[in-house]
C-alpha positions in Angstrom: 113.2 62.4 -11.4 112.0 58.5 -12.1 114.3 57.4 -9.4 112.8 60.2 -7.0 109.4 58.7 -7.7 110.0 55.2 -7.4 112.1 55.9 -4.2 108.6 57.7 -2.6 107.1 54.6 -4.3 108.7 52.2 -2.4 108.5 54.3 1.0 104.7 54.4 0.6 104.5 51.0 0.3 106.9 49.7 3.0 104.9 52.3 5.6 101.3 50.6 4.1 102.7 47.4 4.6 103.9 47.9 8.1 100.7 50.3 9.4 99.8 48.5 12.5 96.0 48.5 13.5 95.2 49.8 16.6 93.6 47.7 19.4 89.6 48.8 18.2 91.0 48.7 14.6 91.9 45.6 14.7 88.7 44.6 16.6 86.6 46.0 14.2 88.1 44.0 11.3 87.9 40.8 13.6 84.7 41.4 13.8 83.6 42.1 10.8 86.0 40.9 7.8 83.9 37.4 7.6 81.1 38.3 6.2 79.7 34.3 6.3 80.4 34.3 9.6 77.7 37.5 10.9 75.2 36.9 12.4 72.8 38.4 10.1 73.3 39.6 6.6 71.4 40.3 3.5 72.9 40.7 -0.2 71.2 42.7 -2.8 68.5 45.2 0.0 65.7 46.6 -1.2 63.0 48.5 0.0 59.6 47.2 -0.1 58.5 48.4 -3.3 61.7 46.6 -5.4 64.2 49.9 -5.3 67.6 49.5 -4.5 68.9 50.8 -1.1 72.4 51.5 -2.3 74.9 53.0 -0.5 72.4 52.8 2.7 73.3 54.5 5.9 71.6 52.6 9.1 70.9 54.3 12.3 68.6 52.8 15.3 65.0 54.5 15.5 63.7 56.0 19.1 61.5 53.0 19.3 64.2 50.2 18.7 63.7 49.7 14.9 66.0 50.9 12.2 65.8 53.7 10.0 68.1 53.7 6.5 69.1 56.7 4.1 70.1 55.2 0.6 69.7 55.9 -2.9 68.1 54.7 -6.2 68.8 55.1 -10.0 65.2 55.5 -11.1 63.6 55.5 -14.7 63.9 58.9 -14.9 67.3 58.1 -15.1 68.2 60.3 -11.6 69.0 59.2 -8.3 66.7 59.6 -5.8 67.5 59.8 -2.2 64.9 58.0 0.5 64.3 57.0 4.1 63.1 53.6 5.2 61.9 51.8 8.1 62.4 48.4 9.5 61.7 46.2 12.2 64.2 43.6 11.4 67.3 45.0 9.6 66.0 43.0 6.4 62.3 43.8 5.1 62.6 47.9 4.5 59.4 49.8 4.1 60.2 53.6 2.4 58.3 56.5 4.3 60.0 59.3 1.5 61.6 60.2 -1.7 63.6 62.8 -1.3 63.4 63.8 -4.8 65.5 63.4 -8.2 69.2 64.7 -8.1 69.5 63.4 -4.3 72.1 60.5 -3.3 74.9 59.4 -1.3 72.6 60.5 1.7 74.2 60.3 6.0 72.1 60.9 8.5 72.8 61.6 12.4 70.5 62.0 15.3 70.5 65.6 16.8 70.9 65.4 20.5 67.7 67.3 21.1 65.8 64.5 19.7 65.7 65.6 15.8 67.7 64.3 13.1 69.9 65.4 10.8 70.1 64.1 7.0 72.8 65.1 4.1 73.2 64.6 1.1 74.7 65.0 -2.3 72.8 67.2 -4.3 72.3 67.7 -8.7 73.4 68.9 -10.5 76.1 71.5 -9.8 77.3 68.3 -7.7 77.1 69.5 -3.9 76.3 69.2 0.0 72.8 69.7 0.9 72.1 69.8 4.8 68.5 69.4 6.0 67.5 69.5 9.7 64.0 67.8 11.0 62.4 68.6 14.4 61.9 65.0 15.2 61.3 61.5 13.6 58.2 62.5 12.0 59.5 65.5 10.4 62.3 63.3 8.6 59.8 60.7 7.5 57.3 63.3 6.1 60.0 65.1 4.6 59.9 68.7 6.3 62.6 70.0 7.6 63.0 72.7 9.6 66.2 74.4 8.2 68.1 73.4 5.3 71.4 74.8 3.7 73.2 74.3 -0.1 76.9 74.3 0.4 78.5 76.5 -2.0 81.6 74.8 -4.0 84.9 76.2 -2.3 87.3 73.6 -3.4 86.7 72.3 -6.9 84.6 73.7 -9.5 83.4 70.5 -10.1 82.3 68.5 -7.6 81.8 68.5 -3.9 80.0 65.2 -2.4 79.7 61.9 -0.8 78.8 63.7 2.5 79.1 61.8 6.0 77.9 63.4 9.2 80.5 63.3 12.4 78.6 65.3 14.9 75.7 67.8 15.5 75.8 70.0 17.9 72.7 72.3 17.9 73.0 74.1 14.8 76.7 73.6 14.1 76.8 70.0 11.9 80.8 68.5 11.4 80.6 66.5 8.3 83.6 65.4 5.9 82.7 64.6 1.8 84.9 64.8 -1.3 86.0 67.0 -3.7 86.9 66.7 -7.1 90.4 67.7 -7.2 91.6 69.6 -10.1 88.4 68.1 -11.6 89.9 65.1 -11.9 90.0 62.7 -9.3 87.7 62.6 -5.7 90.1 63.8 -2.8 88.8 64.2 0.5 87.5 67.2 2.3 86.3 67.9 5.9 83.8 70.9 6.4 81.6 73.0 9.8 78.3 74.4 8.7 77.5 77.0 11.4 73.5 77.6 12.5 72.8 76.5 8.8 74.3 79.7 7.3 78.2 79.8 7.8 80.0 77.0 5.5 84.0 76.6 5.7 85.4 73.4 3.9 88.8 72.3 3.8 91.0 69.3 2.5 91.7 66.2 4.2 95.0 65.6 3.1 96.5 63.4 6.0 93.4 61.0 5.2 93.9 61.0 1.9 97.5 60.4 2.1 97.1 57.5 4.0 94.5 55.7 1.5 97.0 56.5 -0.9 99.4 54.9 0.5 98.0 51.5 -0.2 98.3 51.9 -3.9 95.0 53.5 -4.6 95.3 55.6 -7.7 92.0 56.2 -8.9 88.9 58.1 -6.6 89.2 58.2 -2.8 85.9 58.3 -1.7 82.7 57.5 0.5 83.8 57.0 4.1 81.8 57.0 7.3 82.7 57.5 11.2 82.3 54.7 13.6 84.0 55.0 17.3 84.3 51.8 18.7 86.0 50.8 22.6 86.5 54.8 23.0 88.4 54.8 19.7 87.5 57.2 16.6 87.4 55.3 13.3 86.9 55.7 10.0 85.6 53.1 7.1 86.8 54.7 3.8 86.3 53.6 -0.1 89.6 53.7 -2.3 90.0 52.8 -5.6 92.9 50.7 -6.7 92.6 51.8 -10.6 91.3 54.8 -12.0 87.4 54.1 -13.9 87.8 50.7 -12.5 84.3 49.8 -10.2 86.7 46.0 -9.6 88.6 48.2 -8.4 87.2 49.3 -5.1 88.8 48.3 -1.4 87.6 49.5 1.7 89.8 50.5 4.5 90.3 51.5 8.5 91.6 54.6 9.1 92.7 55.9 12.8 92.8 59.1 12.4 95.1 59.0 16.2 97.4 57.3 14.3 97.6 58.8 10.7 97.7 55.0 9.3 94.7 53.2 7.0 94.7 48.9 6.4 92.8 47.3 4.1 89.2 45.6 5.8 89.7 42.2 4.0 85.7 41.2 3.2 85.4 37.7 2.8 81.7 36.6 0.9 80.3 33.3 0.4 80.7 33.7 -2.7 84.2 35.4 -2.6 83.0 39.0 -4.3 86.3 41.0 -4.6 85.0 44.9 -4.9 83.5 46.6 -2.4 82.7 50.7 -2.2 80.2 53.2 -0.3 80.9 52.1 3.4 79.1 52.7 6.6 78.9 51.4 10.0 77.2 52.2 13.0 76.5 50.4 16.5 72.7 49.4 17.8 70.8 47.0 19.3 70.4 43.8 17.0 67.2 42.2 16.2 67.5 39.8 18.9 68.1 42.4 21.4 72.3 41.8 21.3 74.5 44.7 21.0 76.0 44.4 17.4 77.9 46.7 14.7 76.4 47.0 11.9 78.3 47.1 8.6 76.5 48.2 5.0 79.0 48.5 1.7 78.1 48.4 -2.0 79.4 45.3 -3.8 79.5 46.5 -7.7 78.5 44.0 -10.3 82.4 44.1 -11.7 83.5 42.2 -8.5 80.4 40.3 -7.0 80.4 37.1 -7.4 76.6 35.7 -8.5 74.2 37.1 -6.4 76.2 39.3 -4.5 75.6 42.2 -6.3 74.3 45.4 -4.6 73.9 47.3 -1.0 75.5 44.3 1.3 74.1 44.8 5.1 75.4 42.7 7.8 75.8 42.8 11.7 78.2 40.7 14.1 77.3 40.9 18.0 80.0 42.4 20.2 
């Protein structure tokens, strides 16, 4: 049996180390593994009354600003989900609180001009989906339909939620799950005119994070489709309770293959979790992509520590 395990060892390893990037793939980590080298980028964001914006989720506003979904620890010792508003990418003013036991928050825009937001909701850890009728809505907080996924795959834990599409009232989205309550494994799920929930695991994804020696959580992850390609940015975590431990990598799904994103800091910070990317217009008016991770304080170098935003023109 030992030798059985360290054979499938060894296989995993030799496939990780040969997983060629695709041609986007391998764009998207030229353009974005650097981190000195961006052409904007700010360490530590807040909002403008001092809260942390972790694990922030950055779309581009109708009007050319930014919007950002993120989440706080507060005094009350919950985390509290919120929406901000910027002009710049880099002074954030909050518009709501979307209450305590609200985190890990996506958000999409819904092709009839709404937008859709969801979120990881406490406790009984689990999707929440809320729709709004247009930007207001989402900024006053009032949506127009919202749904609580029911826990299908662990008893646990169901989370980390990231939207992939929206069409009408059907919303794609994948989170995780925690498997056997144990460790986070991924799922993807289809909520149906806010009513009809089927979820089901991802185990090809997982499978391919896996392969790079991750044996702790496999977590947060977020689409981006870049030169026609669809990608994914997805957390793993090298060691199990370990927050040094955390890597982000590249997933094409075509392919079935992940590679680590090698994220290179001024000041050389070594963990880095909660990713999301998305493509807008920069501040200047260039065409950029847009990259925001979470840099935990047991691998940031000084001053690093915290929601990392940063954008590289195309």
């Amino acid at each position: 049996m030992l030798a059985l395990v360290l054979l499938v060892a060894v296989l995993l390893v030799d496939r990780a180390d040969a997983a060629p990037l695709s041609g986007p793939a391998s764009r998207l980590a030229a353009l974005t593994e650097d981190v000195t080298d961006a052409d904007g980028r700010v360490y530590d964001a807040r909002d403008d009354s001092g809260r942390t914006m972790d694990a922030a989720d950055i779309r581009q506003a109708p009007d050319g600003g930014y919007l950002a979904v993120y989440h706080s620890l507060l005094d009350d010792g919950r985390f509290h989900a919120a929406v901000a508003t910027s002009a710049d990418l880099r002074h954030w003013t909050r518009r709501h609180d979307f209450g305590p036991g609200t985190h890990q928050p996506s958000l999409a825009a819904d092709p009839s001009g709404g937008w859709v937001l969801a979120y990881e909701r406490d406790p009984a850890n689990h999707i929440a989906v809320r729709k709004y009728a247009d930007l207001d809505a989402l900024l006053g907080g009032d949506p127009a339909r919202s749904f609580d996924a029911p826990r299908t795959l662990s008893r646990c834990a169901e989370g980390t939620p990231s939207i992939t599409a929206v069409h009408g009232d059907t919303v794609e989205l994948t989170g995780h799950y925690r498997a056997d309550c144990d460790t986070d494994r991924q799922l993807r799920a289809t909520l149906r005119d806010f009513r009809h929930w089927h979820a089901e695991p991802d185990t090809r994804l997982d499978t391919a994070v896996a392969a790079w020696g991750n044996q702790g959580n496999i977590g947060d992850r977020a689409p981006l489709r870049l030169d026609g390609r669809e990608l994914v940015l997805i957390e793993g975590q090298q060691r199990r309770d370990d927050f040094a431990g955390w890597r982000t990598y590249v997933y094409d799904p075509r392919r079935g293959l992940a590679a680590p994103l090698g994220l290179r800091t001024e000041g050389g910070s070594t963990a880095f979790a909660n990713p999301s990317a998305s493509l807008l217009t920069a501040p200047d008016g260039a065409p950029a992509v847009l990259l925001s991770v979470f840099v935990p304080r047991e691998g940031a170098a000084p001053g690093e520590a915290g929601q990392l935003l940063f954008w590289r023109k195309l």
